[in-house]
Structure formats: structure tokens, C-alpha cells
N, C-alpha and C positions, 0 to 999 in steps of 0.2 A: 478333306478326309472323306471319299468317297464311303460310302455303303459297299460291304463283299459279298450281301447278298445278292446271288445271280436270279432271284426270285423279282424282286423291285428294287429298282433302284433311280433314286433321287438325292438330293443338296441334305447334308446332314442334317438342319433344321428346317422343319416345315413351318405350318400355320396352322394352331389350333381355332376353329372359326367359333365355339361355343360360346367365347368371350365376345362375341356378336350381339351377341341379344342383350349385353349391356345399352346397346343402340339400335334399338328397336325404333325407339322415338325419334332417333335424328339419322337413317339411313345413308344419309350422305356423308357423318362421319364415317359410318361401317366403310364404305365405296374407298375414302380417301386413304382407310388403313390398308386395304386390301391391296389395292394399285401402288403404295407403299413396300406392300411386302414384297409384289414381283419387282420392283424397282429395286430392292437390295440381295436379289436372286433366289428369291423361296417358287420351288416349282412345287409343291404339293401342299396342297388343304384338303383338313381334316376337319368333316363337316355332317351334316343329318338333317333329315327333314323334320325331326319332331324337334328343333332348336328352333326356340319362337314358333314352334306350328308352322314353320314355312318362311317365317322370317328374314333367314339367317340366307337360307339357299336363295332366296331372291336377292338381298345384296348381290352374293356370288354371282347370279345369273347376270346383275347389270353391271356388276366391275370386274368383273372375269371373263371377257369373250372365250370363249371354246378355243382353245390352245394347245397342241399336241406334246408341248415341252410342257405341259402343267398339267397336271395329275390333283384331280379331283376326288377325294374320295369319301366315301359315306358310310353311314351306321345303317342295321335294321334290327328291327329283334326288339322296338321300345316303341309306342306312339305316345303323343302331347298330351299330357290328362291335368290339366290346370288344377283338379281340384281336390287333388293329393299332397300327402306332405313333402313328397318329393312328385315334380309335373312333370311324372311319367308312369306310363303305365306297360306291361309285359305284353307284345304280341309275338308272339315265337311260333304260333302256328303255318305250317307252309302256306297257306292260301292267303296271312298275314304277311308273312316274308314278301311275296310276289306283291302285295297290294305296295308295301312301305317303297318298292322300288319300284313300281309306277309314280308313288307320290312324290321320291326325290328327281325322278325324270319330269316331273312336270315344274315343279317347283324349281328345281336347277333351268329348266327350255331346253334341255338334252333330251337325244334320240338314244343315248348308250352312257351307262356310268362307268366310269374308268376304274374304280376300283371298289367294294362292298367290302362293308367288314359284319360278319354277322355276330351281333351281342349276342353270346350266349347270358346265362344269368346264375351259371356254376360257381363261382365264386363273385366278390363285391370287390369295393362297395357298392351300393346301389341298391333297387327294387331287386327284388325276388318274384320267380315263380311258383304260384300254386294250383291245384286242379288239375284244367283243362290247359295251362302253360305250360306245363311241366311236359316237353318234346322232346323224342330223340332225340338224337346228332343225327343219327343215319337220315329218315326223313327231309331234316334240315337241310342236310347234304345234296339229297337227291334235287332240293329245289333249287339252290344256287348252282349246282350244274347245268342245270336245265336253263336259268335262265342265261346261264354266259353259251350255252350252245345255241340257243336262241339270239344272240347279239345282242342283249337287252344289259349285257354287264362287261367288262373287260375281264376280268379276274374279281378273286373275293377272298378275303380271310377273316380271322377268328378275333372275337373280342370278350375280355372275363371268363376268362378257360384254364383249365387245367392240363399237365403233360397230357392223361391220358385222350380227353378232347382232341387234342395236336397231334400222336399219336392215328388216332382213327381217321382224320382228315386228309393226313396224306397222300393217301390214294388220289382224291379229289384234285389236287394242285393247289391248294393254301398259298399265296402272296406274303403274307403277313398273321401278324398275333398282334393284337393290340391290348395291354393291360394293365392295371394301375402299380405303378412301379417309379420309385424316388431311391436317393442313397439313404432315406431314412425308412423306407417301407420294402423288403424287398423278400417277403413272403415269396414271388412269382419264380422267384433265380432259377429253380427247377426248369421251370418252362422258358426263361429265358437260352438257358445251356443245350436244350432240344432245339430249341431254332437256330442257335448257332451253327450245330452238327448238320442240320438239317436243309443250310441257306437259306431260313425265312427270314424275312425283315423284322425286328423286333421293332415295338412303336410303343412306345412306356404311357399314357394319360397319367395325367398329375405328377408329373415328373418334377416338380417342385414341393409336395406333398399334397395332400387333398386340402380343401376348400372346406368342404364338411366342417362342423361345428366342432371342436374337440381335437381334432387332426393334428398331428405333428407337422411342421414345415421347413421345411430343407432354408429359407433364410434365416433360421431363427437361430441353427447350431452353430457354438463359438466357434468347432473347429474352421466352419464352411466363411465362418465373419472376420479369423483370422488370417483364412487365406485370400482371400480378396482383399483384405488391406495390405497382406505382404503382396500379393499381385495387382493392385492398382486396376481392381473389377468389382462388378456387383457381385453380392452373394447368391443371384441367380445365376450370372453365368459361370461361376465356380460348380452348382449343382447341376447347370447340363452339359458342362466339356467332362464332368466326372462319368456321367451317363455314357458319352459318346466315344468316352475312353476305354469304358470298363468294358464293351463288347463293341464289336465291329461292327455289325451287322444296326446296329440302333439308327433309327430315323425317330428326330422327336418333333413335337408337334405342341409346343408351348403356346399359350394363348395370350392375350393382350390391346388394350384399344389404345395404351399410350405407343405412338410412333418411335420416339426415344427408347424404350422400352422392346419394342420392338427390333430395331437395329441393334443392340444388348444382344437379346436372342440370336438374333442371325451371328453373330460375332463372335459366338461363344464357340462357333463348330474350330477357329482358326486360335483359340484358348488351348496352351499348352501346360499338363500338368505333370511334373514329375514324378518321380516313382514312389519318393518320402509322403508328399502332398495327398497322391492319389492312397496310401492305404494309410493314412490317416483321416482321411476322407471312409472310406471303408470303412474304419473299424467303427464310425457311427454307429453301423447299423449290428454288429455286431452286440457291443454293448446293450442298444434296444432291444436286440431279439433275446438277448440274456433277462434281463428285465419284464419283458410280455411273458415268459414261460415262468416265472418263478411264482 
């Protein structure tokens, strides 16, 4: 099932790289899942330099030779701050932006990133901005233009944004929207339905639900544990052929250090879900969003 965005297009599952820094300590398992996942046809990873403080992009650098069929792509808009409750910290400033994509070019051993996604910090979850964080769009703009006219980027799009964000970016040429989005979180649908209209790539983070303490999770719900027993699958890949069903344009980027696990993921793009299934599936989130508002 190809992607219809004529903006980016790649294999409908990628490789979320953040679940890297699970193996920080033993880098060579990192290597073994990577060179795994191009083995089972994932041409894009989704990755950042402030995973592991550089970590994360160094595996990539030694099990990912520079490959024109594989799209590498990166965060900015955060650096590594260990000694927060969450180990990161807000740099949204232009002269920030420009440093974070020097540090993923050095880190990655690339001369040019294939693709930027700049973290806004407009909506969560995650750190927030305040002060001196607190950046336009427009500025932000001017600087990833600059640096893809300078060669130092391929393209760039948007990450924790809002329609109207998306909206003001277009002029720019936006690739993509990256944002946190599951069949059981789906606040974002707004912005999901502009980038359809729009041909951007839509790319969900935590598309199985967040990780966060507290968080709902897409294997937990009966409906999503009933269909994977009537279909003879995990309840993860019931919750991303649901994703990849429900808009066109979706590229996901699930993460994972188990191999098995991994091939799961990739398998789930070739997961067929019928009409019954898929808005029983749906009305999940229906009912939660009834429930959050009352």
C-alpha cells in the first residue's frame, strides 16, 4: 500500500530509531536490528541526535551506509538534558535549529540530511516552551529554508503542531507532520485531514499509545485483542494496519529492539482490515473522547 503523498514517499512502515537507546550498552545489538530492518524492506528511519546524546545516530552511521533508496530522517527543536524529569530540553531558537543540524550531520557522518522534522512544542506530550523558547513559526521557517537552500538538508517538516502551524508552513514546502497519534489518542485528526487535502505525509509517533506513565495503550483494548484473535495477529499490528487504513497518506515509524517484533511491524502494512473491524476499531476513540470531555 503505497503512500499518496506526492510530497514523501516510502514503504508504509518505517523504523522508529528512539527504541535504540534501549542499547546504548550493547551497540552491536542496535547494528544487528537496523541491518534487520532493511533486510525486511524499511527504507526510512526516524531518528535525532539528542537520542542517547548521539548514541542512537552513531549506530545508524555504522549499520546504515548512506543509501539513496533509505531516507533518513531527524528531529530538531530539543537537545539531551539528562538531568531533567524528562532528558530533554527546549532549543527552538534559529541559531539552535542550525547548531541541532550540524550535530545530526556529524553524528549521522553525513554531508546533507535527508529529511528534518522540526519539533515545534505547540501541543504534547512532551517539554514545553518558555521565555526565551517561546519562537515563531515564521523565523523557524526562514531557517530551515535556508538551510535546505544551502544543501545542508533535503526537505523538512513539522512535528507537535497544530492545523493552524501547517497552515502557515505551506508556502515553505513541508514534507511531512509528525505527531502523536494512536486509534486511541486522536486529538490531532484535525491536522491529520489538512495534510491529507494537502499531500503531506502524515507520520503518527506513538502510534501504539504513549509510553508515558499513565497513558492508554492501543494493545490493551478488548476491541483491538478481539481482533487479532479473530485474525490470527498481534494486537499491535491490528493497531497499525488500523492507522494505515484510516488515511492514505500515513507512514508509521513504530520502534522496537525485539527482531520478531520487528518483522510484526513491517507485516502489518500487508494486514487487511474490513469495514465492520475498522469502525469498531474507530469507535474506540470515540467513546474515550466522550469520556475526556465529560
Amino acid at each position: 500500500m503505497p503512500v499518496s503523498s506526492p510530497a514523501l514517499r516510502a514503504a508504509p512502515v518505517g523504523y522508529g530509531a528512539m527504541a535504540l537507546e534501549r542499547l546504548i550498552d550493547d551497540p552491536a545489538a542496535g547494528h544487528r536490528v537496523l541491518r534487520r530492518a532493511l533486510e525486511l524492506g524499511v527504507d526510512h528511519i526516524d531518528t535525532a541526535d539528542f537520542y542517547g546524546d548521539g548514541a542512537v545516530n552513531d549506530m545508524i552511521r555504522r549499520a546504515v551506509p548512506y543509501r539513496e533508496d533509505v531516507l533518513v530522517v531527524t528531529k530538531i527543536g530539543a537537545v539531551h538534558h539528562p538531568g531533567g524529569p524528562i532528558p530533554l530540553r527546549p532549543a527552538q531558537k534559529p541559531e539552535e535549529l542550525r547548531a541541532a543540524v550540524e550535530d545530526n550531520l556529524r553524528s549521522l557522518g553525513r554531508d546533507r540530511l535527508d529529511v528534518v522534522n522540526l519539533r515545534r512544542l505547540d501541543v504534547g506530550p512532551g517539554i514545553s516552551a518558555e521565555g526565551d523558547q517561546i519562537v515563531g513559526l515564521e523565523d523557524q521557517l526562514e531557517t530551515m529554508v535556508a538551510l535546505r537552500e544551502e544543501g545542508l538538508i533535503g526537505g523538512f517538516g513539522l512535528s507537535a503542531v497544530g492545523p493552524d502551524a501547517v497552515r502557515k508552513a505551506l508556502p515553505a514546502g513541508i514534507l511531512c507532520v509528525q505527531n502523536a497519534y494512536s486509534l486511541v489518542s486522536r486529538e490531532a485528526e484535525d491536522v491529520l485531514e489538512l495534510c491529507i487535502s494537502e499531500g503531506i505525509a502524515w507520520v503518527p509517533f506513538f502510534p501504539l499509545g504513549s509510553g508515558l506513565p499513565g497513558a492508554v495503550r492501543v494493545t490493551d483494548q478488548p476491541e483491538v485483542r478481539a481482533a487479532a484473535a479473530r485474525l490470527g495477529l498481534s494486537a499491535a499490528q491490528i493497531g497499525l494496519a488500523w492507522l494505515l487504513r484510516h488515511a492514505p497518506n500515513t507512514l508509521l515509524i513504530p520502534g522496537t529492539t525485539n527482531v520478531d517484533h520487528l518483522a510484526e511491524n513491517v507485516a502489518s502494512a500487508r494486514v487487511e482490515l474490513d469495514r465492520t473491524t475498522m469502525a469498531e476499531l474507530g469507535a474506540i476513540w470515540e467513546v474515550r473522547r466522550t469520556q475526556l470531555t465529560r
